[in-house]
N, C-alpha and C positions, 0 to 999 in steps of 0.2 A: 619593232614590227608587232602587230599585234596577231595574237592567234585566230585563227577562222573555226566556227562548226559549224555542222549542219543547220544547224537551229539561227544563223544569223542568215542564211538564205530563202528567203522569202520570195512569194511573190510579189511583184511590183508593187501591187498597192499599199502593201505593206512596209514600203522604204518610209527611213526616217527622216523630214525635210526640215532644213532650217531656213528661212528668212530672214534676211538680217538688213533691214531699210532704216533709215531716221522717222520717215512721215509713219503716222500709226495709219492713216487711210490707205496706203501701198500696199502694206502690210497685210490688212484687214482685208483687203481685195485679193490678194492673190492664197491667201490663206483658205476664203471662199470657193474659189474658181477651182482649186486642188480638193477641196471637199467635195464640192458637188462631183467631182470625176473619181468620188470615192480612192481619194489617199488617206487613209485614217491618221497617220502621224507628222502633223505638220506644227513645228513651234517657231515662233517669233522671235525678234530680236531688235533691239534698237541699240542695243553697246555693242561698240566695235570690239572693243577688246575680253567680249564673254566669245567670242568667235573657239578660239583654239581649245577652251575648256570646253564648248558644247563636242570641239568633233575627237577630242580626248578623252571623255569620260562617257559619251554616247556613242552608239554607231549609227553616226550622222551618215546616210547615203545622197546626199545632194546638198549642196550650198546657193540659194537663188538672193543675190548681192547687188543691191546697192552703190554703185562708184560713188557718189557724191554723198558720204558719210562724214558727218563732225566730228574734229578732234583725232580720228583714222583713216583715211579713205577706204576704198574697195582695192587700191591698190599696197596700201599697207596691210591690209588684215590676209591676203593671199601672201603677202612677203612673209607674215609672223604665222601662217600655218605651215610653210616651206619650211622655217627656221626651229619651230617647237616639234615636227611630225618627220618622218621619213615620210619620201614621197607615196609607195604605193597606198598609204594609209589616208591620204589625203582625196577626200571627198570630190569630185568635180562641180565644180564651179560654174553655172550661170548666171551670167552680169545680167542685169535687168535697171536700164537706165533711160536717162533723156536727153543723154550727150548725144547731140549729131554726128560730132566730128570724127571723122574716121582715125584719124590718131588715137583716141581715146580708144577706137576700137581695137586697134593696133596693139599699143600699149595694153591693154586687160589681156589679149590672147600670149604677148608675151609672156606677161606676169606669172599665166598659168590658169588663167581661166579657159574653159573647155567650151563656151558657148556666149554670146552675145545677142542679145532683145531689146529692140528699143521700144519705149514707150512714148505713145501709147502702141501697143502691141493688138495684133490679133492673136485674138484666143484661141483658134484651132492652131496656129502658128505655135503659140507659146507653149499648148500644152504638151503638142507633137515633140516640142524640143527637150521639155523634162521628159518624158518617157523615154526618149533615144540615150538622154543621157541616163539615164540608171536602168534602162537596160545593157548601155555595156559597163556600167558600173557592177550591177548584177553578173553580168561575165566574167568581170575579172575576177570577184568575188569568188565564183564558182571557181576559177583555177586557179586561185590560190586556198582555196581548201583543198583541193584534189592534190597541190605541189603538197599541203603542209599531213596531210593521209598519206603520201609517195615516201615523204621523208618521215616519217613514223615510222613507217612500215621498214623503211631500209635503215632506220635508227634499229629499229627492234631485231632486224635480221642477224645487224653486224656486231650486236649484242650475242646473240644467239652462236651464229659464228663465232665470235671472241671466246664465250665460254667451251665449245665445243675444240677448240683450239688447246684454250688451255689447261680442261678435262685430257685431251692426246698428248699434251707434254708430260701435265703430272702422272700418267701412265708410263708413259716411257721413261722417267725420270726413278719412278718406281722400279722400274725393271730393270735399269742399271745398277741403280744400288743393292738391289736383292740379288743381284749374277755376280756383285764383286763383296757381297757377301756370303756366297756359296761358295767360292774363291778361300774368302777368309775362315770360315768354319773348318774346311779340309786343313788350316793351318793352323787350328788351333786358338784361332782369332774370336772375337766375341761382335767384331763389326763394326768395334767403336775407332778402332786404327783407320781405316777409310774415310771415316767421317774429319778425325784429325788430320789425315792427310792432307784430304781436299780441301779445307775449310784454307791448310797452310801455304797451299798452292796457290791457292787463288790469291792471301795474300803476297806472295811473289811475286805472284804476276800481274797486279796490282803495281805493287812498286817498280817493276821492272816497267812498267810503260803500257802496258795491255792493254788494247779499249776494253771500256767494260762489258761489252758483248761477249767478244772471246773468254775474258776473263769468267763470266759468269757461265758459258760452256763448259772449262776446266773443269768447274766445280762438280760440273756434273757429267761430266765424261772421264775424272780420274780416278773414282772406286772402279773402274774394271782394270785398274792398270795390271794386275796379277790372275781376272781370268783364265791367263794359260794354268794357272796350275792346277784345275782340273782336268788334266788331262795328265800330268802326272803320277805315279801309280804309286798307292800309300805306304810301301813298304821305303822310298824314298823320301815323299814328301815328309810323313812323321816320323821319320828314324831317330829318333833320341841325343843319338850321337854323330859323330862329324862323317861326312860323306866323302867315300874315296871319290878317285878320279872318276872313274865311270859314270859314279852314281850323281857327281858332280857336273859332267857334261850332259846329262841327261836331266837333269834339276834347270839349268841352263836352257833346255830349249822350251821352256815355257812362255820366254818373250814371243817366241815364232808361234809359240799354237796358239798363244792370245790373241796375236794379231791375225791368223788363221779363222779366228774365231769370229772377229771382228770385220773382217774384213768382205769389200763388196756392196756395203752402204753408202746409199747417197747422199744421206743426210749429214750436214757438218757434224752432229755429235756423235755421230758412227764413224766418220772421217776422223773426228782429234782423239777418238777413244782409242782409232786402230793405231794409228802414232805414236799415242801414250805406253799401248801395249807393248809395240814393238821396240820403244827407241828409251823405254825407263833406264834401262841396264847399261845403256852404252854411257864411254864416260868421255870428257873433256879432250884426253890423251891419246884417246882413238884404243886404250886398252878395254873395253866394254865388251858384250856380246849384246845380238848375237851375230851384227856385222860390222862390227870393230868401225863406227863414224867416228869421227873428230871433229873435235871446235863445232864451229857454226854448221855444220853441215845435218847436228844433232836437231831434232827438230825443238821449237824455243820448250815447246809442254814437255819432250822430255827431258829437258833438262831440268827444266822446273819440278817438276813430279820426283825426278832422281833425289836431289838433294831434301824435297818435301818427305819424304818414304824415308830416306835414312835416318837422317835425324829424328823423325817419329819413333824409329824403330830402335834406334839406340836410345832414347828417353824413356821405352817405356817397358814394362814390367814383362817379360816369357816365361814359360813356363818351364824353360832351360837355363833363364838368367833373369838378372835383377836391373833396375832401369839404372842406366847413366847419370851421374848429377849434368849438370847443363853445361856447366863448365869444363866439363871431362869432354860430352861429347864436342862441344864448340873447337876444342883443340883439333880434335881429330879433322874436323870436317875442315877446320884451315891448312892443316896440313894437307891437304888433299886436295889445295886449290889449283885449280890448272892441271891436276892429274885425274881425279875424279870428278870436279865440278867446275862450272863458269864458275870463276873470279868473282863477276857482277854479282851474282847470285849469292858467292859466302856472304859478300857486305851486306845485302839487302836483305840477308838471315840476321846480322846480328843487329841491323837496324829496326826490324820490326820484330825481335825477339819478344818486345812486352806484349803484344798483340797474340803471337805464335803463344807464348806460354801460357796466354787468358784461353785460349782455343783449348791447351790441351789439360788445363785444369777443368774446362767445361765439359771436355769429354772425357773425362777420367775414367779407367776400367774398374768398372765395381770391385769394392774391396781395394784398391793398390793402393801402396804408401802414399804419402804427401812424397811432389816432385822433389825434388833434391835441385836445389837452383846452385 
């Protein structure tokens, strides 16, 4: 389809005509008779097959044709304009002939010609009918520059929108990770644990089946998985050493104030963020807090995030201990299948372990040792 501007809409007399007869006297006649009715741009033509290059490389607004053309006819050169052009592009067509016979006339309106003249013709007749025809050629013209201004304009909008869209994610995307890194500073964390987490979660949940929608929400809805622990009170949360009971069940209910925190959003990533918060802690066995679920009833991101979080956290470096070698912690987490984690889950940890351990050499905490594999 060709593009429309302003500047190809003209007035009438200003349309582009092509002629295209055998005899040069035809020609030369009807070439005069559009002069004198002041058409300035009127060109000739005697090869049938210069037809489709004049209305492709010009904008030819009217075609006045010849049926009984050598070597083409008038109904071949409307076939190979049909077949080289999409139809709105294609010019309208008046036959201008000497055939009698109404079939012919028949046949050309099929074909696609828009008007029929028999010669010899009258001249207020003839000229009445070029003008009709390119004035609604002229019409269509004008509304398909106004469709192709409409969709500019709502190209440009949905542009605008698109960006304006995804300027509101990367904000909000921003604000998750800066809440579950104020989460992490109160523990001591430096932020890059979050980053490992989620990066490991997502591939879990990846291999687990996850479309990659959900999957790529994870990512950014599991740094708030520990929110609640601002709201734990510091003589707790940094205590150096190990936490009685009390201070134990009180360490605990920060899955509930996370998801306290969280919750109330209508947006899916407020929705799997408040999930994560709540259900990280619960385990396979139904022995989790902070309301003791079991098996499948866990939802799929906490369990994923659960086994994501631990193994990060025994892999890596505190400031109360030293990071696990990988095979130390691998043991542990097997042991713990079907008590602390989906089944599924261990496998699809030590399947995508090369992947998991390129994550957490990529986010390595300034300063820590080389991992210990």
């Amino acid at each position: 389809m060709k593009t429309h501007d302003s500047s190809l809409i003209n007035d009438i007399k200003q349309a582009n005509i092509l002629v295209v007869d055998h005899q040069k006297l035809n020609r030369v006649m009807v070439k005069k008779l559009l002069a004198r009715e002041n058409y300035h741009s009127v060109q000739t033509t005697d090869d049938p097959f210069s037809v489709v290059s004049f209305c492709t490389e010009e904008e030819i607004d009217l075609i006045i044709l010849d049926i009984k053309m050598p070597r083409l006819d008038g109904f071949g050169i409307i076939d190979s304009l049909q077949d080289e052009m999409q139809a709105e592009d294609i010019p309208p067509v008046l036959v201008v002939t000497d055939v009698i016979e109404q079939r012919f006339q028949r046949e050309a309106l099929s074909h696609g010609a828009r008007d029929y003249v028999l010669r010899p013709f009258d001249v207020r007749e003839f000229l009445a009918r070029v003008h009709n025809l390119l004035e609604v050629w002229q019409a269509q013209k004008i509304i398909r520059f106004q469709k192709d201004i409409l969709e500019q304009k709502v190209e440009e909008r949905t542009r605008e929108l698109r960006k304006a869209h995804e300027e509101l994610l990367d904000s909000r995307i921003e604000v998750v990770w800066r809440l579950g890194r104020a989460a992490e500073y109160r523990d001591n964390e430096t932020g890059l644990h979050i980053i490992r987490m989620s990066q490991i979660a997502a591939v879990l949940a990846r291999a687990y089946g996850m479309d990659e929608g959900p999957a790529d929400l994870l990512l950014v809805a599991s740094p708030m998985h520990d929110i609640g622990k601002l709201g734990i009170p510091d003589n707790i949360l940094l205590k150096p050493g190990k936490l009685d009971g009390e201070e134990w069940e009180i360490m605990k209910t920060h899955a509930q104030i996370g998801a306290d925190i969280l919750s109330g959003g209508s947006s899916d990533l407020m929705i799997m963020a408040h999930d994560i918060a709540l259900t990280h802690h619960e385990k396979w066995d139904g022995s989790g807090y902070p309301n003791g679920l079991k098996g499948e009833d866990i939802p799929l991101v906490g369990r994923i995030c659960a086994i994501a979080d631990v193994f990060d956290a025994l892999t890596s470096e505190r400031p109360y201990k030293k990071a696990w070698p990988v095979d130390e912690a691998l043991q542990l987490i097997d042991s713990e299948k079907e008590k602390h984690f989906e089944a599924r889950l261990v496998e699809l940890l030590h399947e995508k372990l090369p992947r998991i351990l390129s994550i957490k050499q990529k986010y390595a905490e300034p300063g820590s040792e080389a991992m210990v594999t």
